[in-house]
N, C-alpha and C positions, 0 to 999 in steps of 0.2 A: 841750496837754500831757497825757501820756499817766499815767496811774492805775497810781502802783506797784505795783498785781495786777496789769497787764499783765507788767511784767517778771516777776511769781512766774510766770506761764502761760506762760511762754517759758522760763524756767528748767524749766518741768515738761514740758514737752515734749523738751527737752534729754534730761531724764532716762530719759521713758520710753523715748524713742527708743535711748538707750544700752543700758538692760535689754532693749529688743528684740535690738540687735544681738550683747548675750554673749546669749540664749538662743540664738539662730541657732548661734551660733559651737559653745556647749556641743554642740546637736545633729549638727554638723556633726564635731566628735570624737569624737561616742560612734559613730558610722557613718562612721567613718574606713576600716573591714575590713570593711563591708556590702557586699557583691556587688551591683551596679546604682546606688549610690547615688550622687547627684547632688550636687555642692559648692552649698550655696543662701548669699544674700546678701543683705544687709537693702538695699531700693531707699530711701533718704530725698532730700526735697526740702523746699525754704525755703516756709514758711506766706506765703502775701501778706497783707500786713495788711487788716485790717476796713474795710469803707467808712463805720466807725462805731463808736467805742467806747462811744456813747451820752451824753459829755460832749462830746467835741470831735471834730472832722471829723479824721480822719487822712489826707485826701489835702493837705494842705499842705505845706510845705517841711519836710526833716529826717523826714520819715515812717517809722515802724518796722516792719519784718513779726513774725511772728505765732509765729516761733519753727521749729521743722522737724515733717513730716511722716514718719511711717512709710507708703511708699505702696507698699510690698508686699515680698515676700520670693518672690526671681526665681531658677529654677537657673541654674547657667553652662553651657551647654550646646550643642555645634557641633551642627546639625542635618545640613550637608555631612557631617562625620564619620560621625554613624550612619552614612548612606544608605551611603557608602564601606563602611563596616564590615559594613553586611549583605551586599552584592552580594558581598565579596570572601570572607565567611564563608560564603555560600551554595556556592562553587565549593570551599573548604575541606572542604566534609561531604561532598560530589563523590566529591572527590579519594581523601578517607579512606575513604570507601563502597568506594569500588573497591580500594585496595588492602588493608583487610580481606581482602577474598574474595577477589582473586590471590595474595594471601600464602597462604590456605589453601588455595586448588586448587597450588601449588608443595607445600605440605604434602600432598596426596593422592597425588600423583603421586611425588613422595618420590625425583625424579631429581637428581641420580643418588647410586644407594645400592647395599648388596650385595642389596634384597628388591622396588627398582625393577623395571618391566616393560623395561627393555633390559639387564639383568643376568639375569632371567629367559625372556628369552624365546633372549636369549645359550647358555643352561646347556642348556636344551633341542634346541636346533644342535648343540651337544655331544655330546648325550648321541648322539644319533642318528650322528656321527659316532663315537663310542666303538661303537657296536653295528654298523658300518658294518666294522669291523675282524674284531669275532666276533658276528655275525648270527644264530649259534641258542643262544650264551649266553642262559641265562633271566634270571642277575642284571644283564645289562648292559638287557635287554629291560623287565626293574620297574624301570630306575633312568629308562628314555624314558618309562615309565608314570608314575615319581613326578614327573619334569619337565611330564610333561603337564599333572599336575593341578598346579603351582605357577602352568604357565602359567592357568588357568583361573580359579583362587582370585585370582589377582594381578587379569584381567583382571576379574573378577566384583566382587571388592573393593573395587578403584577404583570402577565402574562404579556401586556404591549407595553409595559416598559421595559421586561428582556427584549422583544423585540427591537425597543426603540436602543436599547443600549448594543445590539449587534448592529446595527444599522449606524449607530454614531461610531462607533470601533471602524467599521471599514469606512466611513468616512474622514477620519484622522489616518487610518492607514494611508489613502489620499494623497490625503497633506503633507501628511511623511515624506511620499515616494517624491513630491513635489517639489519638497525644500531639498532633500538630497540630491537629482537632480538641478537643482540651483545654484546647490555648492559646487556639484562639481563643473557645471558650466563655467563658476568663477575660479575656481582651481586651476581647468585647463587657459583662461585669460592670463594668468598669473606667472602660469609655467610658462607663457608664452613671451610674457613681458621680464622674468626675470632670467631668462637662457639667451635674451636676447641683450641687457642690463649688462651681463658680465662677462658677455664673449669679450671687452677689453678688460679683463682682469678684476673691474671694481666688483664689490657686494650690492645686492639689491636689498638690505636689511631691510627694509619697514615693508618691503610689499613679502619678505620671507615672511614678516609676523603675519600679516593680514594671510596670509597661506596657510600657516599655522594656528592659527586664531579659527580657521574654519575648519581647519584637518581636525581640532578639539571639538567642534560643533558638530560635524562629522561623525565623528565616532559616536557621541552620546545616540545618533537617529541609528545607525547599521553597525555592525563589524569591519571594519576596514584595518587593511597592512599599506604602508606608504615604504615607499624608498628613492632615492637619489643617487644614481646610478654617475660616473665619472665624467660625463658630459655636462651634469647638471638638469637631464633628464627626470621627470618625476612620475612616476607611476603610482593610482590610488588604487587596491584589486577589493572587491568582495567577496569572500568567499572564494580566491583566488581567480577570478573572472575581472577585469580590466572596467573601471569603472572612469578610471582617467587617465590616459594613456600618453605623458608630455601636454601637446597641444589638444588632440584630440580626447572627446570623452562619451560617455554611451548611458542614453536614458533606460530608465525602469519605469514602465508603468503597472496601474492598477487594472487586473484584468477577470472578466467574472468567471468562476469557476461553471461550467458547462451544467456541470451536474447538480450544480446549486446557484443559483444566477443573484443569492442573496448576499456571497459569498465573495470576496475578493480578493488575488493574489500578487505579490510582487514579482513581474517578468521582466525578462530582457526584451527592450522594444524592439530591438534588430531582430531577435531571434526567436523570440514567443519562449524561451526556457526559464525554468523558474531561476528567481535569485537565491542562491546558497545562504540564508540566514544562519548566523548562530547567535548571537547577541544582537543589544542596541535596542533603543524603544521600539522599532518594527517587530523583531522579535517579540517584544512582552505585548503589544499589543494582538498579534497572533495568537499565543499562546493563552491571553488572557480571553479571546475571542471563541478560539478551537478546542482548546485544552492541550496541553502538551505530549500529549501519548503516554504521559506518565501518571500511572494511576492516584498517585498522590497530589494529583494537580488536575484542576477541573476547571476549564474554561465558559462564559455566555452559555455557549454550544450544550453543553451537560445540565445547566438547570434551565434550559429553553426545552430542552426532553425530558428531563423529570419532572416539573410541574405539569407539562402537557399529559405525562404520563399518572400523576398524580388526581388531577383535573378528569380524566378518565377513569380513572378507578372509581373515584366518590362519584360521577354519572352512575356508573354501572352497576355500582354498590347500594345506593339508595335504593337505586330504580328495579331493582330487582328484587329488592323488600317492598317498596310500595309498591307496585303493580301489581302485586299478588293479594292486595288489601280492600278495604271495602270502605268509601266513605259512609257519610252520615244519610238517611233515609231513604231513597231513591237512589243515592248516587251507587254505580255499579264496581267491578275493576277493571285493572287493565291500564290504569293510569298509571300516568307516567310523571316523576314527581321536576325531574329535572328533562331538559332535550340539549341536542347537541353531543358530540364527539367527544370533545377536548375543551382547552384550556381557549380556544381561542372562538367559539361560538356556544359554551354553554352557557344555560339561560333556565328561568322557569318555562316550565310549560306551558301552554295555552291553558289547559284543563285547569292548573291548581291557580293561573292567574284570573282565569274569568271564576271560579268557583271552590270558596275557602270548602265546601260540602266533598268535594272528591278531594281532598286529603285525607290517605288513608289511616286509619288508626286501628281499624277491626280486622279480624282473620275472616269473619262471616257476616253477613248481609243482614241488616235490622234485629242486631244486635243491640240492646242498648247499655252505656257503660261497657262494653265491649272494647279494649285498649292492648291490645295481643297484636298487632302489628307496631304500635305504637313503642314497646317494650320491645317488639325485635330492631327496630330502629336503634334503642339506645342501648344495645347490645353490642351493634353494628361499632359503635364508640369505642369499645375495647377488645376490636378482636384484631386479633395479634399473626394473623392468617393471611393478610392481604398485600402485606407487604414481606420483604425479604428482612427490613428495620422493624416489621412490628405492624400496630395501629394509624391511621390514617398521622393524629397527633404524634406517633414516634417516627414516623416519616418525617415529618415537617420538618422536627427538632432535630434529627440527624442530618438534613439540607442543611438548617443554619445552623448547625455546630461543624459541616465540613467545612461549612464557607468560613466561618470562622477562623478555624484551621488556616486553612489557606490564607485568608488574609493576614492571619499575625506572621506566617512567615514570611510573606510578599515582604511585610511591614519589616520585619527585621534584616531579608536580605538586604532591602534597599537603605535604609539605616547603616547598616554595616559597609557596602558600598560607598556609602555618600563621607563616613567617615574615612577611610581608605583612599579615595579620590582625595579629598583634602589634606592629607597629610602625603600624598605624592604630590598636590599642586601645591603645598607651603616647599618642601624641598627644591619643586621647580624654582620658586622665587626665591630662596635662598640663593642662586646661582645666578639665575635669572634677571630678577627682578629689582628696581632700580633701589638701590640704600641711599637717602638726601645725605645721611652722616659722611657714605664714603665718597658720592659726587664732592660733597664741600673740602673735604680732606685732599681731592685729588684736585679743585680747582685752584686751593690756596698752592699744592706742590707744580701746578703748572706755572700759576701767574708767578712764581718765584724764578721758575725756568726762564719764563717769558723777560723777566726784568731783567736776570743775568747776563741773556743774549739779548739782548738791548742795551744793557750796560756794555757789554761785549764790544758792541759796533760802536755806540760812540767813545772808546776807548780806542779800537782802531781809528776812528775819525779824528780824533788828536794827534796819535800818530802820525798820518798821510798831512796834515797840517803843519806837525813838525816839520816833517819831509819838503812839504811846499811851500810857508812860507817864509819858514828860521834856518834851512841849513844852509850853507853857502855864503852868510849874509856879515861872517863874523870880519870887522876888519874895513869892511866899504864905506 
């Protein structure tokens, strides 16, 4: 027969067990709105009883266990989910990388509008075709001169804000490699603090989330695989390449590409090799920079060469009409209506800016009413020869009708993404995530525990009372 302290020690495990499980609960509602936080749960289990109470043998018949165990406080937690959650988060930051930046090259280009380059470069066909009518009016001659320079400004304009927009891309590339880096310096803190938390068996839950919480931030910047290996070791890789390795972890910097110094690529700082991208905003940010190699996909990179390229043709194309032409009285040919290469220093000329007289409109020399260059000019408008798309205007329009293109898919992969991520992150919190209905339901089913093994003891305490101050007594 067992020693009524056994029953007080099993009533008191009852108890403490129960105050374990509302303090769980309590923490479990004050981080109800915590970003990352983990729903945790008291694990108990039945004591076996003693091989020994030190009076009597308790493995005989009718034997009692020992009361219950607190053997630990476990999150609830899908590991599948994550892994789901980042791979699909990872192609989300893609997605939205890329369309960022197609949304803002459609903002550069500003088609179609009244101060787009197919409205302007429209006005200036005009205008040459208005001067085409009266060829030694001066004012119709500054009004080809004032189109000239709109078309110039337009193209110039554009042209340094692709610039500026490759230039703000590898600057957020940067930041990228920056904060990732970041993460993973706190990562490998983490791994350090919680491998060391549980070499006595306890859970290091809330610095797990704070882990977890960035392994999600994480993935949205890169493609990352995580694991946890049977020591409690944790490895983050990119691209299979070790980016946190337990305690230790290995930065990536932004490094210029040799052969483009305008350019900048994500390396291993130890090693100078590139980082294995495939997803994650560094990806879309690349992609949306370079272009993806895939023809259906055109990056900064491709309309910083076609307008440049475009920019060049209308120099060469004017100028090769006008030079061959004859201004008004004196004025001779050979002039040159536009100067400059490209997109990024054409300009009027000297000639047609000091003298509306050498813009050319005639084929031959003191002619008067003579307007036969003027008419090959707005010829020039619709020839369909210069491009691989056509006219200078069929050009333009197939630029913004790819970008277009591209952008509404950007737009819907990331859409589609973002809806995908959320219904993997509602799942998580399904499991996850703290429910106040089920905390309150679990705290009324504790404090009830809590009351019984407290009822429990003072009902032994009556007992031992018995025992001490009324038995013996009958008769004295």
């Amino acid at each position: 027969m067992s020693s009524i302290f056994y029953g007080f020690e099993i009533a008191k495990s009852g108890l403490f067990a129960a105050q374990k499980a509302l303090d769980v609960i309590s923490h479990n509602v004050a981080n109800a709105d915590t970003p990352g936080y983990t729903r945790q749960r008291v694990e108990l289990s039945a004591k076996a009883p003693p091989t020994s109470l030190g009076m009597n043998d308790m493995y005989g018949q009718g034997r009692i266990g020992a009361g219950v165990d607190v053997t630990g406080i476990n999150q609830i937690r899908d590991i599948f989910l994550d892994v789901q959650y980042r791979i699909e988060n990872s192609l989300y930051g893609e997605w939205d990388a890329k369309t960022q930046v197609l949304d803002s090259l459609e903002a550069i280009f500003n088609e179609p509008s009244d101060s787009g380059i197919a409205t302007v470069i429209g006005e200036f066909f005009d205008a040459w075709e208005e001067l085409s009518k009266n060829p030694e009016s001066l004012s119709t001659r500054a009004v080809v001169r004032e189109k000239g320079v709109a078309v110039v400004q337009t193209i110039r304009t554009t042209y340094t804000k692709l610039l500026d927009k490759r230039d703000e891309i590898n600057l957020n590339i940067t930041t990228r490699i920056e904060e990732i880096n970041s993460y993973a310096k706190r990562i490998a803190e983490l791994n350090d603090q919680i491998y060391k938390f549980e070499l006595n068996g306890d859970k290091a839950n809330d610095l797990r989330d704070e882990r977890n919480l960035l392994l999600d931030k994480l993935s949205n910047l890169v493609n990352i695989t995580s694991y946890e290996d049977s020591q409690g070791r944790m490895r983050v890789d990119i691209g299979g390449q070790a980016l946190v390795d337990h305690t230790s972890y290995y930065e990536i910097e932004a490094q210029a590409d040799p052969s483009d110094m305008n350019m900048v690529y994500p390396v291993w700082k130890d090693t100078g090799t590139a980082v294995n991208i495939k997803s994650g905003m560094l990806k879309g940010m690349l992609d949306a920079r370079d272009g993806s190699g895939d023809p259906e996909y055109k990056g900064v990179k491709y309309y910083i060469t076609e307008w440049n390229e475009f920019a060049s043709k209308f120099i060469s194309e004017v100028n090769a009409i006008h030079e061959t032409g004859y201004g008004l009285g004196s004025a001779g040919t050979g002039y040159l209506f536009f100067k400059g290469n490209g997109a990024m220093d054409i300009d009027i000329s000297d000639d047609i800016k000091n003298d509306l007289n050498n813009i050319a409109a005639a084929s031959v020399s003191d002619l008067p009413g003579d307007n036969s260059k003027a008419l090959e000019m707005i010829a020039l408008r619709s020839d369909t020869s210069i491009f691989s798309e056509g006219s200078f205007e069929d050009f333009t329009r197939s630029l913004v009708s790819n970008l277009g293109v591209d952008t509404q898919q950007a737009e819907m992969m990331s859409e589609n993404q973002s809806v995908l991520i959320q219904q993997i992150d509602n799942n998580r919190q399904s499991i996850s995530g703290v429910s106040l209905d089920e905390e309150m339901a679990d705290m009324v089913k504790y404090q009830h525990i809590y009351n019984a093994a407290a009822r429990m003891i003072t009902a032994i305490d009556e007992m031992i009372d018995t025992i001490v101050n009324k038995m013996g007594i009958v008769g004295r």
